[in-house]
C-alpha positions as CSV (number, residue, x, y, z in Angstrom):
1,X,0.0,0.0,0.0
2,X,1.6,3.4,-0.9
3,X,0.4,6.3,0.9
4,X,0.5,9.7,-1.7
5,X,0.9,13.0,-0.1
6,X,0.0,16.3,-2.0
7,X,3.0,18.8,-1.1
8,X,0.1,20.9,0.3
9,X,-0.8,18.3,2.6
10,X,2.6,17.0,3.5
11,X,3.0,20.0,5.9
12,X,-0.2,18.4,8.4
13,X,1.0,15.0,7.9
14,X,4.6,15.9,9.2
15,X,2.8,17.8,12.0
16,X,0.4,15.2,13.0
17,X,3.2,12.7,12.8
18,X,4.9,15.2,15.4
19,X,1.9,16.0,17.7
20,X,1.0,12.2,17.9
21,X,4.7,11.3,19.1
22,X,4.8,14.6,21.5
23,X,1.9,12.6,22.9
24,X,2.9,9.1,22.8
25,X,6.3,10.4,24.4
26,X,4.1,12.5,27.2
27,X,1.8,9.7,28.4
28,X,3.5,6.6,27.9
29,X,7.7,8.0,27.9
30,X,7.8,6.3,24.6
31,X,7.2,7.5,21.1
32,X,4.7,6.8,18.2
33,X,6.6,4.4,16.5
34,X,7.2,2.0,19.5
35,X,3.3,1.7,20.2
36,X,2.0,1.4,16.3
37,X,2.9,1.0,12.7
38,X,3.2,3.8,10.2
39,X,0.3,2.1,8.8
40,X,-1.7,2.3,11.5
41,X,-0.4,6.1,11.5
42,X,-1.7,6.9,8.2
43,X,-4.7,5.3,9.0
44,X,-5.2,7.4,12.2
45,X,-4.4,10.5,9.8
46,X,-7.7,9.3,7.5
47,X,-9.5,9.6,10.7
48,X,-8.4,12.8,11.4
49,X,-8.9,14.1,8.6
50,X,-12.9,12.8,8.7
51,X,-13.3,14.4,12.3
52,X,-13.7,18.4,12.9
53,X,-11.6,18.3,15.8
54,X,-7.9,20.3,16.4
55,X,-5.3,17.9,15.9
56,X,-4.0,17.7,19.9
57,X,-7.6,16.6,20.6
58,X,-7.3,14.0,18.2
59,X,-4.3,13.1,19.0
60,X,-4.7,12.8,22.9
61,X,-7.7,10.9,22.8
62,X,-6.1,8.6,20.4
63,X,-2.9,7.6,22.4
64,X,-5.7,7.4,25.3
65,X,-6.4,3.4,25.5
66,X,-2.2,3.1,25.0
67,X,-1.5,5.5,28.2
68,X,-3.5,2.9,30.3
């Protein structure tokens, strides 16, 4: 599966990538990458990207159910 980025896009994905590990790193002292795949990253940007929500919110109720 290949993942294609517009270069207008490619700015949020780099952040998103960025606020997710931020978060990961806060709540759990580990990063993204050592709690899911980068598949399971671009699917959590899809879903992101379906919600109206800011991208922290997203992002700390995602990494929720791993900081438990």
């Amino acid at each position: 599966m290949t993942t294609q980025h517009t270069p207008q896009a490619e700015g949020s994905w780099t952040i998103f990538i960025e606020i997710l590990s931020d978060e990961f790193t806060a709540k759990t002292g580990f990063g993204v990458y050592a709690h899911i795949t980068p598949v399971d990253i671009d699917q959590a940007y899809h879903q992101f990207q379906l919600r109206n929500t800011p991208m922290r919110l997203f992002a700390r109720d995602y990494v929720r159910p791993y900081a438990a």
